[in-house]
N, C-alpha and C positions, 0 to 999 in steps of 0.2 A: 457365505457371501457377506460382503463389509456393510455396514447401515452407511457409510459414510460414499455418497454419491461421489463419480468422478467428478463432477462440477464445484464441486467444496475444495475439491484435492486439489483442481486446476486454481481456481479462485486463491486457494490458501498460497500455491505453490508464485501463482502472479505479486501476490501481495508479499513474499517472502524475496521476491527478486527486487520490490521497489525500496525493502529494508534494506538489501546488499549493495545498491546502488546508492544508498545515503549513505550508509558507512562508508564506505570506498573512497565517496566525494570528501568525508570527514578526515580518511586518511590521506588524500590527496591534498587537503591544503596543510596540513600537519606537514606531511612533507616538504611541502614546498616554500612553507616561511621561513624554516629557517636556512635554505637556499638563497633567500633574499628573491624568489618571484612573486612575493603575496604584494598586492596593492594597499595594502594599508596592513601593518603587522597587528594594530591592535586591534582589529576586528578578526583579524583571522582564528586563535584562540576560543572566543565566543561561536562565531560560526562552524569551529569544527565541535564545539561541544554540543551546538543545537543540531547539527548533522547527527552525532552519537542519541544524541535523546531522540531525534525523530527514528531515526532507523532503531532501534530498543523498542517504541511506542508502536511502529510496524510493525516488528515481528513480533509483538505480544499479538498484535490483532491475529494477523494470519497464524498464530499457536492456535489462539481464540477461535478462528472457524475450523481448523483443521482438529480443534477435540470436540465439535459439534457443540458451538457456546451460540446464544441467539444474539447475546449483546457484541458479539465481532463484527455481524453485519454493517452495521453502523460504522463503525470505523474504517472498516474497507472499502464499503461503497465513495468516503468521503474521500482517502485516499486517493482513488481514481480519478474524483471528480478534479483534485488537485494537480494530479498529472496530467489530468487533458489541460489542465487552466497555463502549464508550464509549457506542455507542450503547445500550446495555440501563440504564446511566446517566443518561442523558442523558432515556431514560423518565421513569426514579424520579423526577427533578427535575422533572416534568410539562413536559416542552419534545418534545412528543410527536409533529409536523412532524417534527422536525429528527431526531429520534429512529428515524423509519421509514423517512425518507429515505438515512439513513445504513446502517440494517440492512438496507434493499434493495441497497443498491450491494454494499456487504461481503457479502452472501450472493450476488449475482451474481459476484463476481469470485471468491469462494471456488470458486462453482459451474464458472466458467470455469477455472481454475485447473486443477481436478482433472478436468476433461473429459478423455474419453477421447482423443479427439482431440490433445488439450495433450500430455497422458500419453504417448502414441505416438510426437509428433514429437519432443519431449523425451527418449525413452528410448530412441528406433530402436535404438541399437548398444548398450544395454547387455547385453545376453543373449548378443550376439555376443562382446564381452569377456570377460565370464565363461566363457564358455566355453573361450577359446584362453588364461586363464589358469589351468583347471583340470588 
């Protein structure tokens, strides 16, 4: 049996679609400026390179849970919290699909995230450290 709980797999595997979904986005304006549909060309450059580093800095996190790292958590969780913040946006603009689809993923992987289970296999030895450091 694997030590690594399906809830980490699922958590990992959430947070490794929301890197494919920056890059994509990265590649989509790439594409598209020099089609002449970008709204301002000189941001677009910029914007697709901050799309490449964020989707990079996601899938380091979700490596990070998925080889049982404690410090991933953190980054994943925030992750989430940044796509419910997109998608609560994403509302107000009336794009209201795309908007629940997004708030469902993000609140499962939030959810996964902080499962007990995560929590557990993530923390085994911390209590045990603190202790032999007190």
């Amino acid at each position: 049996m694997s030590p690594r709980p399906v809830t980490i797999v699922l958590a990992a595997a959430v947070e490794a679609l929301v890197g494919l979904v920056l890059a994509a986005g990265g590649l989509y304006v790439l594409y598209n400026t020099p089609l002449g549909r970008a709204g301002d060309v000189s941001a677009a450059l910029p914007l697709a390179v901050l799309a490449f580093g964020a989707a990079a800095a996601v899938g380091y996190a979700a490596w990070g849970l998925f080889e049982l790292r404690d410090w991933a958590r953190t980054p994943v969780l925030l992750t989430q919290i940044f796509v419910l913040i997109i998608a609560y946006y994403m509302w107000t603009s009336e794009q209201y699909a795309l908007s629940v689809g997004m708030a469902l993923v993000a609140a499962a992987g939030a959810a996964l995230v902080l499962a007990p289970s995560t929590t557990a296999t993530l923390f085994s030895g911390e209590r045990g450290r603190r202790d032999r450091t007190n």
